[in-house]
Structures are given as structure tokens and as C-alpha cells.
C-alpha angles and dihedrals in degrees: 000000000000087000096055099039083063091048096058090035085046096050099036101075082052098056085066093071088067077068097082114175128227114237117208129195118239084272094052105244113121119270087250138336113222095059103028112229098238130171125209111243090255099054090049092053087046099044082053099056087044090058091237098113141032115219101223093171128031133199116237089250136088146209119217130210126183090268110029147023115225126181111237108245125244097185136034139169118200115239090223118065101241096204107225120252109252092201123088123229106231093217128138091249088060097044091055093049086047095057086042091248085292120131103244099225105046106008101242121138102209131094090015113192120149136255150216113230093192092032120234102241088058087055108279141159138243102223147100097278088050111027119070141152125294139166121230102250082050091045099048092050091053098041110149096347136110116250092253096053087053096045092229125124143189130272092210124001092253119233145169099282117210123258080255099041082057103040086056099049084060088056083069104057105047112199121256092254113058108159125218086245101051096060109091084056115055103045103032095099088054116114113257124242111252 
């Protein structure tokens, strides 16, 4: 019986992790969208008390102190207006988001690496304008040769996207969690269908 009573005490305060907030921008749109600013339930209550932040939407759950109960929030905007950053991170996740998780040479999704147009050692670059992504069967038939000795060729020339272009992009792969209480935030700037 005792073993079991810690088990369930020792596995409860874990399971509130699984409660993410949404964290919203001044003019409440999210931070960003791919992926989703999201705050663990603990920052935003922090970030409350700290009067950085006001709670606009509330899990059913609590969290309990010696003194008070408080509802974990599920969404969040920051008092302050955070500008976004108008440079773009070259990292592997952008890139991917950039070529819309889509190898660049035959369109799969599936075993995403990424890829050298002008191969290194021909003298290329690792940047925006040479590197997309490829999937491993695609990657390994080119190997270090130009497109035109592998007979392969791009879906689209790559290139550095924009802070917008990417944050749009986001918009289009929604994350697996999307709680009931997030949604009139994250769409409401999306352009209505006629």
C-alpha cells in the first residue's frame, strides 16, 4: 500500500508538465508559430508573479502552496512587446521548415537529411543559397556530384527566406498539441475564405 501511495504522489506533479502555455506577444499573436512559443506551467506562473505577463485562458487544473490555489495557465501575453527578430537563424530545423519538410529533389517527407547543391568538396558552400533538403536515398545518388552529373534537379533555387516568409511557413504545420484554449490565438490574423 505505502509503495504504491509514492508511486502515484511521485508521478502526479509530472503529469503537469503535459499543461504548456501559450505565450503570446503585446499584440497578442504568438511569439512564433513553428515552433510554437510555449512556456512550461511553472515559467508562466512565474513570469505572472513577476508582472511580466497577464493569464487570458486557464486549464481546468490547479496547483496548490501552502497558502493559495492557482489554475495553471494555458495561455499567456507578455506586458512588454518583444520585436521580432528580422534575421533568420541557418539552422537544420529552418531549413526544413523552409523546404516545407519536403526533400528538394523528389518531394518525399520521409528520411530528411540535408543536402549541398554545389557539393564541398567542389568548392561549396555551406549556406542558405547551396545547402536544401534531401532525403537519404536522394542524397546518397547525388553524392559529390553536380546536379547535372546525377541527373537530379530542384523543386524550387533555395534561398535565405525572410523572418516573415518563415513565420508563415509555421503557420502551415501546426504541432501535434494544439489545446482547445489556444485556438483563437494562433489563426486570427489568417486571412479569411471568401
Amino acid at each position: 500500500m505505502d509503495g504504491e501511495f509514492r508511486t502515484n504522489f511521485v508521478r502526479e506533479p509530472g503529469a503537469l508538465k503535459h499543461h504548456p502555455a501559450l505565450v503570446l506577444n503585446a499584440d497578442y499573436r504568438p511569439l512564433s508559430y513553428y515552433p510554437l512559443s510555449l512556456w512550461t506551467w511553472q515559467e508562466a506562473i512565474k513570469a505572472k508573479f513577476l508582472d511580466r505577463v497577464d493569464i487570458v485562458a486557464e486549464y481546468d487544473e490547479v496547483v496548490r502552496s501552502p497558502s493559495m490555489t492557482l489554475r495553471i495557465p494555458s495561455v499567456v501575453v507578455l506586458k512588454d512587446f518583444v520585436k521580432p527578430q528580422k534575421r533568420v537563424a541557418f539552422t537544420r530545423f529552418n531549413l526544413f521548415l523552409r523546404d516545407e519538410f519536403r526533400c528538394q529533389y523528389c518531394g518525399t517527407k520521409s528520411e530528411l537529411t540535408f543536402d549541398h547543391v554545389v557539393p564541398r568538396a567542389k568548392g561549396g558552400i555551406t549556406s542558405w543559397e547551396n545547402v536544401v533538403a534531401a532525403c537519404a536515398p536522394c542524397n546518397l545518388r547525388k553524392g559529390s556530384r553536380s546536379l547535372r552529373h546525377s541527373g537530379l534537379s530542384l523543386r524550387k533555387v533555395p534561398r535565405q527566406p525572410t523572418a516573415a516568409e518563415l513565420l508563415n511557413m509555421g503557420r502551415r504545420f501546426p504541432p501535434n498539441l494544439l489545446h482547445e484554449s489556444w485556438m483563437d490565438f494562433l489563426y486570427w490574423d489568417a486571412e479569411l475564405e471568401a
